[in-house]
C-alpha positions as CSV (number, residue, x, y, z in Angstrom):
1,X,0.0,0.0,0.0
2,X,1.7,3.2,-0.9
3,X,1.7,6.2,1.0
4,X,-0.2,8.5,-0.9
5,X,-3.2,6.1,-1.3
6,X,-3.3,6.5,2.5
7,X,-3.1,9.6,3.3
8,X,-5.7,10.5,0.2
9,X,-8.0,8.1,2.0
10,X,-7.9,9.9,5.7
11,X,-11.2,12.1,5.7
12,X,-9.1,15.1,7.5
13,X,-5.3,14.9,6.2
14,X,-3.1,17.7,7.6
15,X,0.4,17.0,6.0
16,X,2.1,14.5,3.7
17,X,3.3,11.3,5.8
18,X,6.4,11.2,3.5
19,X,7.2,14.5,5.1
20,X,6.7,13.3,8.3
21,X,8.7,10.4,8.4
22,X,11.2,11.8,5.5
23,X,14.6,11.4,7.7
24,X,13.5,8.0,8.8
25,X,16.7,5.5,8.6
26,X,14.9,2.3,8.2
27,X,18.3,0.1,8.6
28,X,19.7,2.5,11.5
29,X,19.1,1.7,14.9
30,X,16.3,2.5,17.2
31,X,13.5,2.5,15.0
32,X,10.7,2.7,17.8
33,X,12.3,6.3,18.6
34,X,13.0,7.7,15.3
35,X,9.1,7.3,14.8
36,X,8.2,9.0,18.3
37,X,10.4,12.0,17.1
38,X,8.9,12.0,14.1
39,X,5.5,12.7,15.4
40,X,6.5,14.8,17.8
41,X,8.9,17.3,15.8
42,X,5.6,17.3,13.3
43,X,3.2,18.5,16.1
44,X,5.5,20.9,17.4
45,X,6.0,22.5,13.9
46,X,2.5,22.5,13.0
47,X,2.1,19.5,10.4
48,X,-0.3,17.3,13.2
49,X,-2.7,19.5,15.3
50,X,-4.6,18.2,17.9
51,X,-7.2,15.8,16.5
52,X,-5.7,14.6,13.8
53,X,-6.0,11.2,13.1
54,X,-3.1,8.7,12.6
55,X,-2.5,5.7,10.3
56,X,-3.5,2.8,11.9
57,X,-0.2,0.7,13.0
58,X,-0.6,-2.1,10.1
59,X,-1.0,0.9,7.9
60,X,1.9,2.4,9.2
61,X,4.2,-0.2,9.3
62,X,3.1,-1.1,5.6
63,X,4.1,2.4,4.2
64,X,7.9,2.4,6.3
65,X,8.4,-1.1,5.7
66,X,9.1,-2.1,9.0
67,X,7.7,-4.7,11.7
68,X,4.4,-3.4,13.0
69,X,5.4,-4.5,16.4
70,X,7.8,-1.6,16.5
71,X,4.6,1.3,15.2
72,X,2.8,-0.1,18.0
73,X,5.3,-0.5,20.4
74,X,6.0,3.7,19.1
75,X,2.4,4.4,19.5
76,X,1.7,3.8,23.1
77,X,4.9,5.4,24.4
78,X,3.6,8.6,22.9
79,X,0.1,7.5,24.3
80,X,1.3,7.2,27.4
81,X,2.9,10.6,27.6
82,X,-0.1,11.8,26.5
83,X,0.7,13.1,23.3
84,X,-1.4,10.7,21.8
85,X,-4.8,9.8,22.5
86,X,-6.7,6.5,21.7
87,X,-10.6,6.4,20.8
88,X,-12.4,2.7,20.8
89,X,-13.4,1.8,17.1
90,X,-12.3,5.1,16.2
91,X,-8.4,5.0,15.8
92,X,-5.0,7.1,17.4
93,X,-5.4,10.7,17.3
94,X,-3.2,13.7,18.5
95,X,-4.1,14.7,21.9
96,X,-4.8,18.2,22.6
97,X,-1.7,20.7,22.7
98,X,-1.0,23.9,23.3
99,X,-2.0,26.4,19.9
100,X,1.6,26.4,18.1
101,X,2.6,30.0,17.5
102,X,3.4,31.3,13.9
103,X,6.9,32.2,13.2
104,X,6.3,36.1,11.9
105,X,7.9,37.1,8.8
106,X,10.1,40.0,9.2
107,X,12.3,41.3,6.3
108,X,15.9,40.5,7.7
109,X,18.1,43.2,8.3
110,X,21.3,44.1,6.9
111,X,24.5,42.2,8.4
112,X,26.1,45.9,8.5
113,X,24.1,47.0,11.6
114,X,26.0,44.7,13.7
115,X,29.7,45.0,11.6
116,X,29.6,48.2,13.5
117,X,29.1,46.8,16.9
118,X,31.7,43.8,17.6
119,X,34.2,44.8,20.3
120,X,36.4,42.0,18.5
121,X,36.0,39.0,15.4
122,X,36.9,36.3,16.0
123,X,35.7,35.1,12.8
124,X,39.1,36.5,11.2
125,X,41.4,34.7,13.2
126,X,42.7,30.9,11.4
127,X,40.6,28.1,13.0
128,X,40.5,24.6,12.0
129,X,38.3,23.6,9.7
130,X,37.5,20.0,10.1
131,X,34.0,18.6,7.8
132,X,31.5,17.9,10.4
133,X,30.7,14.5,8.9
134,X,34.1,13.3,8.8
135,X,32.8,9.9,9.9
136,X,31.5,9.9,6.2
137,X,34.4,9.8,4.7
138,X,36.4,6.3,4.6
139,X,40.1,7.8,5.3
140,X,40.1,10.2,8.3
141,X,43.5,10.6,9.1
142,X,42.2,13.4,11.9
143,X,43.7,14.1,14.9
144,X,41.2,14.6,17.9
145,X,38.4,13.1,17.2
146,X,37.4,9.2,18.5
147,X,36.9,5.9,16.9
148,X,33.4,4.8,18.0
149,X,34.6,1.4,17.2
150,X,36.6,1.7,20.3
151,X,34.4,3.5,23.1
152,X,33.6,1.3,26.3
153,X,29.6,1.4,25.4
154,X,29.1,-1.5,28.0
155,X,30.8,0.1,30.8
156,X,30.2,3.3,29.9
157,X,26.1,2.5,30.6
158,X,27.0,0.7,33.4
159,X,28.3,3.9,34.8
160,X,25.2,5.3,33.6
161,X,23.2,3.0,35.2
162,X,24.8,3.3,38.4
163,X,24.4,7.2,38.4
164,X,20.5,7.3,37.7
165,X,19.2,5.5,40.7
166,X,16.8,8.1,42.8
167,X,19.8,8.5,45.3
168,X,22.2,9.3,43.0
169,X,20.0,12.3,41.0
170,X,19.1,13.5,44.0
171,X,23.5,13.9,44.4
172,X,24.0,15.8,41.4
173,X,20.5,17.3,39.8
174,X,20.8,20.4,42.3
175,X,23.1,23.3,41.4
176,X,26.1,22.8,42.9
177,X,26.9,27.1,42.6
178,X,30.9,26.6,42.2
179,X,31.4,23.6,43.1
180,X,31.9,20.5,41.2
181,X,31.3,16.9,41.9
182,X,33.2,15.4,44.4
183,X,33.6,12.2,43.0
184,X,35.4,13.5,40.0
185,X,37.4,15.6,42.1
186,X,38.6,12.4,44.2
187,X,39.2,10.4,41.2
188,X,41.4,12.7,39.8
189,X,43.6,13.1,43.0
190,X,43.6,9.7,43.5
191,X,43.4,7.3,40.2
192,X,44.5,10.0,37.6
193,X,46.9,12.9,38.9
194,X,49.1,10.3,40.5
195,X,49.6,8.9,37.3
196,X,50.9,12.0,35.9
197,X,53.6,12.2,39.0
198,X,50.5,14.9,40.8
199,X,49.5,14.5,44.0
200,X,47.3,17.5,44.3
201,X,44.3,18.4,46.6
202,X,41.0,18.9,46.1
203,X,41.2,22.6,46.6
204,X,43.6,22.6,44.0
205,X,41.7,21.0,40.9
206,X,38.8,22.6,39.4
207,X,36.5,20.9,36.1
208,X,35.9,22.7,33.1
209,X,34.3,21.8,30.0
210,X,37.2,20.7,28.3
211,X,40.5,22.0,28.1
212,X,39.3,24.5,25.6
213,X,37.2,26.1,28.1
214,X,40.3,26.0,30.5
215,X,43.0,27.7,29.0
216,X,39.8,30.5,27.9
217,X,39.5,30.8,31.5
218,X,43.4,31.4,32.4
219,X,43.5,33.9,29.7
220,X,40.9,36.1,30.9
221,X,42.2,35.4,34.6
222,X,45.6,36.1,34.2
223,X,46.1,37.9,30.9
224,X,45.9,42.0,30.2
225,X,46.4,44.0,27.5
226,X,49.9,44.5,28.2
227,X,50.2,40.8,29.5
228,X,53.3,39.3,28.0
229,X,52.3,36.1,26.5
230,X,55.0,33.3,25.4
231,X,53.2,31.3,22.6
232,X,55.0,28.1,21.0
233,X,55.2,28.4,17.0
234,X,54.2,26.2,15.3
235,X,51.7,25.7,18.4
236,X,48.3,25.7,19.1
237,X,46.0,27.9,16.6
238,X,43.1,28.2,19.3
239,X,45.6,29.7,22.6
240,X,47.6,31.6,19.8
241,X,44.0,33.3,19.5
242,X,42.6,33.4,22.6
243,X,45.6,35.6,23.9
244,X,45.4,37.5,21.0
245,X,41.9,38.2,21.4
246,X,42.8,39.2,25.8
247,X,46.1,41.2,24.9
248,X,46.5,42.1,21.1
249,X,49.1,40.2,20.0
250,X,52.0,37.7,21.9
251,X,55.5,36.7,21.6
252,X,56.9,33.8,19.8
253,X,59.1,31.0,21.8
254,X,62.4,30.2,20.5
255,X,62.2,26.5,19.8
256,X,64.5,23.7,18.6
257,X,63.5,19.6,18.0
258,X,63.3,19.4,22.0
259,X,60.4,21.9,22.1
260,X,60.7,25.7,23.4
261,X,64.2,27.6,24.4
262,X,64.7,28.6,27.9
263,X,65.9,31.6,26.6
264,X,66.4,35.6,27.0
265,X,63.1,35.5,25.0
266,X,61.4,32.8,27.2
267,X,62.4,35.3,30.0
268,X,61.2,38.2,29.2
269,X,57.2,37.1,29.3
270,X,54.8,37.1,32.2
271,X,53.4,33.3,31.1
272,X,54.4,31.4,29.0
273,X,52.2,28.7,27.1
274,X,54.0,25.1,27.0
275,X,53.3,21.6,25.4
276,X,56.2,19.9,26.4
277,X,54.9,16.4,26.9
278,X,54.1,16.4,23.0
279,X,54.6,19.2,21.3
280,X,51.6,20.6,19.2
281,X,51.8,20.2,16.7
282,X,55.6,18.5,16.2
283,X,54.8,15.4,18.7
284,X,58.1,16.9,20.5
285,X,58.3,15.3,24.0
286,X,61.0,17.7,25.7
287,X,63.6,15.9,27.2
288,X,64.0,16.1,31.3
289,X,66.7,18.2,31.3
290,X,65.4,20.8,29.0
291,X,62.0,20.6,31.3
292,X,64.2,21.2,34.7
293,X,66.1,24.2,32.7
294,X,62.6,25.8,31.7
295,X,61.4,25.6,35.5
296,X,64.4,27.5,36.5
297,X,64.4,30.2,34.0
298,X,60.8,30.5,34.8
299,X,61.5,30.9,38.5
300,X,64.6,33.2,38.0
301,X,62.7,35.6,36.0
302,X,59.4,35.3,37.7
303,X,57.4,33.0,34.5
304,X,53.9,32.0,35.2
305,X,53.2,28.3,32.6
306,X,50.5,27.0,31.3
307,X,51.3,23.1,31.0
308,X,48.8,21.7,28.5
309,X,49.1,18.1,28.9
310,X,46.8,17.4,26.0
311,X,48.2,13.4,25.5
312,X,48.8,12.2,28.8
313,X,47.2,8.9,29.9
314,X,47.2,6.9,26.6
315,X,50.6,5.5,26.9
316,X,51.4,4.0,23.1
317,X,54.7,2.6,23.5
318,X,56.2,0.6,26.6
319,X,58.0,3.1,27.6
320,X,58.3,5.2,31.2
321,X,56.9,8.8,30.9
322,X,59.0,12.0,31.6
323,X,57.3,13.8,34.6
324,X,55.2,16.7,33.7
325,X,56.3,20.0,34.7
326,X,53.5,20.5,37.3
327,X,55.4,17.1,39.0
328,X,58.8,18.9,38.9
329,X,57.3,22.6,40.3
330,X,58.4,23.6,43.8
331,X,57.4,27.2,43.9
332,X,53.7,26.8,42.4
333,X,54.2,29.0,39.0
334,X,52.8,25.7,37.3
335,X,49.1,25.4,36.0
336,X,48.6,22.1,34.6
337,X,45.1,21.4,31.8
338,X,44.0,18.2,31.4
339,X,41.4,16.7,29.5
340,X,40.0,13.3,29.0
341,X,39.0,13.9,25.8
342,X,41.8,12.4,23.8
343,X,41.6,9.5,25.6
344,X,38.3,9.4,25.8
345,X,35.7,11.0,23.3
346,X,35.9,14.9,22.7
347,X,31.9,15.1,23.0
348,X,32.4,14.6,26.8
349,X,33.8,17.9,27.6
350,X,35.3,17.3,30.7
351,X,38.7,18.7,31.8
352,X,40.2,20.2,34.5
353,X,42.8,22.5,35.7
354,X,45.4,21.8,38.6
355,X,47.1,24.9,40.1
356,X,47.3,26.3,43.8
357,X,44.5,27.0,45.5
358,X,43.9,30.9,45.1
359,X,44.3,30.5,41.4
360,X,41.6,27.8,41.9
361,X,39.6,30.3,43.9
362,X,39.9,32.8,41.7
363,X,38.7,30.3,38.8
364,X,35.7,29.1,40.4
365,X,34.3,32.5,40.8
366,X,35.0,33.3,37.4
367,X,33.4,30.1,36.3
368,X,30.9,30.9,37.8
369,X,30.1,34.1,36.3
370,X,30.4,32.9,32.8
371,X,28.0,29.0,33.3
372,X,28.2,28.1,36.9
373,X,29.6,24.5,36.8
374,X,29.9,22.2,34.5
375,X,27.1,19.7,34.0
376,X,27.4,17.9,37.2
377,X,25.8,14.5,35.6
378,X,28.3,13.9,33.0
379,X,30.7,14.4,36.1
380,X,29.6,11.9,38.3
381,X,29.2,9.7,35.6
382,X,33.1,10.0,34.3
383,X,33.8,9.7,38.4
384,X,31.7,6.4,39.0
385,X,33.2,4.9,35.3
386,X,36.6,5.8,36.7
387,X,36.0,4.2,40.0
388,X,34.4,1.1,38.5
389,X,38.5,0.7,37.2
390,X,37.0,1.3,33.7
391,X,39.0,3.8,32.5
392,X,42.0,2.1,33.3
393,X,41.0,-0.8,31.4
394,X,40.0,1.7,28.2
395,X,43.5,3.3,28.8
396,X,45.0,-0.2,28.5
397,X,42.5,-1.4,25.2
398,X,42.6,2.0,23.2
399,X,46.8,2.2,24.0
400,X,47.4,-1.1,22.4
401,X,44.8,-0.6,19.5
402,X,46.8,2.8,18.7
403,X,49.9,1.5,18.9
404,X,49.4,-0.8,15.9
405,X,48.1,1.7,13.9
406,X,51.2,3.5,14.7
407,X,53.1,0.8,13.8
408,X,51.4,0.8,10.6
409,X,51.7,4.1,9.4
410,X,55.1,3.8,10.1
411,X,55.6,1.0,8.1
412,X,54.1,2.6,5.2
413,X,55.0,5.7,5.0
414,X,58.7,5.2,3.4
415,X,56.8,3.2,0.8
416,X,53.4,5.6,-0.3
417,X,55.1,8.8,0.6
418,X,58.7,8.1,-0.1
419,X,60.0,11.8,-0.9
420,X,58.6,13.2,2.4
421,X,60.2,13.1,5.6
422,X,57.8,13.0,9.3
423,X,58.2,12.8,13.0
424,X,56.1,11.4,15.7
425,X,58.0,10.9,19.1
426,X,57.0,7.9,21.5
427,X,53.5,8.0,22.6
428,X,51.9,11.0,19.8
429,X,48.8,9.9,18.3
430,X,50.0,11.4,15.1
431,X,52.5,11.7,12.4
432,X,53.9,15.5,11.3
433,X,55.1,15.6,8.0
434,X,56.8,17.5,5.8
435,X,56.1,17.8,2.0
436,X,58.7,18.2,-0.5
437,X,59.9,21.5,-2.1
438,X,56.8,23.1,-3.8
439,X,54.2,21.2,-2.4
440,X,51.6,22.5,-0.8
441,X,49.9,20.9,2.1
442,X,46.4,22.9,2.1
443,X,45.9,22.2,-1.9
444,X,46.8,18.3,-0.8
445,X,44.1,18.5,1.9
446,X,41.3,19.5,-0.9
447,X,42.8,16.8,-3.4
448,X,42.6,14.0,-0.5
449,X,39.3,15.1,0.6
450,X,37.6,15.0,-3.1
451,X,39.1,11.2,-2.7
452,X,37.5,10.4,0.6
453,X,41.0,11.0,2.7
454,X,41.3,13.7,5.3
455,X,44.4,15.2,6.5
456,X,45.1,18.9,8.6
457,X,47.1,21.0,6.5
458,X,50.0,22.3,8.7
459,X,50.0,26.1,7.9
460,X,46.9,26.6,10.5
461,X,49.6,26.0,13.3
462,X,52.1,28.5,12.2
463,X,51.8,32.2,13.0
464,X,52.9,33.3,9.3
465,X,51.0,31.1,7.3
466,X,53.9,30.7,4.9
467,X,56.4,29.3,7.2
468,X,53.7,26.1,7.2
469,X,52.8,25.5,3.7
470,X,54.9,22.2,3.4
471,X,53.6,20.5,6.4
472,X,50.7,18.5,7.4
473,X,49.1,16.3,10.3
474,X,48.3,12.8,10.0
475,X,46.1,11.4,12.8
476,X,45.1,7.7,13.1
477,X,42.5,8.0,16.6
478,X,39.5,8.2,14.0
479,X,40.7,5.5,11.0
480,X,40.5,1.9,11.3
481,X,43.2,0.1,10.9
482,X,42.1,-1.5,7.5
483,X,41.8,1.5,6.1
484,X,45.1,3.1,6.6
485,X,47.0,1.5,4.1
486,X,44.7,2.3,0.9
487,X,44.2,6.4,2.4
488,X,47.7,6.5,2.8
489,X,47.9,4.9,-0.9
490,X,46.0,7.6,-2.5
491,X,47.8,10.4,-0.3
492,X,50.7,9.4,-1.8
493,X,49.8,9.3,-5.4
494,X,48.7,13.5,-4.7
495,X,51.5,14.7,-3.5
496,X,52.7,16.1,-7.2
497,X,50.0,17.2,-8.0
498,X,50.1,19.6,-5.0
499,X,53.2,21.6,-6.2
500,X,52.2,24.9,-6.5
501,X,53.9,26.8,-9.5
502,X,55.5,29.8,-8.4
């Protein structure tokens, strides 16, 4: 029975069942709630009004091609909420609801009226520019974001489970003002900073929403507009930003293959911001020497740094790792930023800052100010899967897993990209190479993508766009491991055709 012979046939039709159901996936998953949200986006937009009658569920199932079982088992969820309503020998109607307000139409107004008004635009600085569906494409060679092939699902609804018993939404459903969860809090002091040669208090860790969120925070905390800022280059596009945003501009670090120069030029800034467990984006893990030497330049010329210790936890290689500055600090000048979500998933947004205790107090009132805390479910749901010994046990599965692709690309590189040369140190989750003379690395990102393959062109981490032209990172957290050698394949056959004639 097709759809349209239906739908003629209801006495009072109100919209076109093919628009109702149009982004139906009938092989995807959860069928049962792809319907409910069907029915209830329509009402909500106007296309069901109250009274309305629905196909019955044979009908329904006929036209969508899918087990009646699952319209009926749709049918009385939404019955049962009451959006629904059933009538004996009648059929399934829409319940009454609230009269939907019409959006007005307004003639938009010119963009110019608000060109006028920005205090800043952000909009001109570089950002990356990564495609949204990037799990589309069959060679994603991106650093940062997560295989979904590899994510704990079972423990992570365990944890999930465990935190939505009545007792435990009653624990973290009330605002919490400034604070954050304690559970988090302990697991980090206990099972996650000690890892990373911490061993901090609880006054001296606050959560953020990512790492993103805290290094946004230390800027507008600690940086004015006359606020010498140390910035690595190449380095991290979105800090390079940020501090330009806060004080105008910022001075580029000296740096060599071990990372930044404690130099006259390292000296002369009021913070510095530091990668030094793996470079960003070079992979450079900064030797222990050079990591002492920075801490007493720091201290001799009075150096507030930023340790963003983007990679920790996900060990790659058997190897012991160098203790992070925040380990080696005696004076407290250190701020360490963590995040779980490169070892975890990046849609988690959970990070944290440890740093003493009035720059922690200082923090949380700022926090405050700009979102109060972060959501203190998805905290106590990261503490309880962390308590459960679960993130250990991903740490251990996702590190091996990596390590092979690793491996891998490794292997391959000399023979599908033969005439460049790369570097990843122990434990990076990704390659940086370098093209050969007249290449370009951001017309070989737009040939790779039109052939499914996705790479980061290296110029975005450079503060003169030029100086990056012939470099690019290759990430392997979001490719399978089957797929590496036939992405890397095609990379390779592109890399003439991205010389640039001059």
């Amino acid at each position: 029975m097709s759809i349209q012979s239906v739908t003629t046939a209801r006495a009072h039709p109100t919209a076109t069942w093919e628009r109702v159901f149009e982004k139906l996936d009938r092989k995807g998953p959860s069928l049962n709630i792809q319907i409910r949200r069907a029915i209830v986006y329509a009402i909500e937009i106007g296309l069901l009004v109250s009274g309305d009658r629905l196909p019955s569920s044979r009908q329904l199932s006929n036209m969508l091609g899918i087990a009646r079982n699952t319209v009926t088992a749709a049918y009385q969820m939404l019955i049962d909420e009451g959006v629904l309503v059933s009538r004996e020998r009648s059929g399934i109607f829409v319940g009454d609801r609230p009269a939907t307000m019409r959006r007005p139409v307004t003639e938009r107004k010119p963009d110019t009226i608000w060109s006028k008004r920005f205090a800043a635009r952000p909009s001109d600085f570089r950002h990356f520019n990564k495609p949204r569906d990037w799990l589309t494409y069959p060679h994603p060679f991106l650093y940062g974001q997560f295989d979904p092939t590899i994510f704990p699902i079972n423990n992570w609804r365990e944890a999930v489970r465990v935190t939505s018993s009545h007792q435990a939404i009653c624990g973290w459903a009330g605002d919490l003002i400034d604070d954050d969860d304690p559970d988090l809090v302990e697991q980090l002091c206990v099972h996650v900073l000690p890892k990373r040669g911490i061993f901090a208090r609880p006054e001296e860790v606050i959560i953020t929403i990512g790492s993103q969120q805290g290094l946004s925070m230390l800027v507008q905390l600690l940086c004015g507009t006359k606020t010498r800022v140390g910035i690595e280059d190449p380095g991290y596009p979105d800090m390079r930003n940020m501090v330009k945003l806060a004080t105008g501009g910022y001075t580029i670090l000296s740096m060599d293959k071990d990372g930044v120069i404690p130099d006259e030029t390292f000296g002369s800034c009021d913070m510095a911001y530091l990668t030094p467990g793996h470079q960003c984006p070079t992979t450079a893990i900064a030797p222990l020497k050079r990591r002492q030497a920075l801490l007493q330049k720091a201290e001799a010329n009075d150096v507030l740094l930023i340790e963003d210790d983007y990679e920790a936890d996900l060990l790659l290689e058997n190897s012991s790792e160098l203790p992070c500055l925040k380990s080696l600090d005696t004076t407290g000048r250190v701020i360490y930023v963590g995040s779980f979500s490169k070892a975890l998933a990046p849609g988690l947004r959970i990070g944290f800052i440890v740093a003493h205790p009035a720059v922690v107090e200082e923090l949380r009132v700022l926090r405050r100010l700009l979102m109060r805390h972060p959501p203190t479910n998805n905290q106590h749901i990261l503490g309880t899967f962390i308590s459960l010994g679960h993130y250990q046990q991903h740490l251990t599965k996702t590190g091996l897993i990596l390590a092979r692709r690793a491996g891998l690309i490794a292997q391959l590189l000399p023979k599908y990209l033969p005439q460049c040369s790369w570097r990843r140190d122990p434990g990076a989750k990704s390659f940086w190479i370098r093209l050969p003379e007249g290449c370009n690395s951001r017309v070989l990102e737009g040939l790779a993508r039109e052939r499914g393959v996705l790479v980061e062109a290296g110029d975005i981490f450079f503060a003169n766009q030029q100086d990056g032209v012939r470099f690019m990172r290759l990430g392997f957290t979001s490719i399978v491991e089957s797929h590496i050698e036939s992405g890397l394949a095609i990379l390779g056959s592109l890399i003439e055709q991205s010389r640039v004639q001059h």
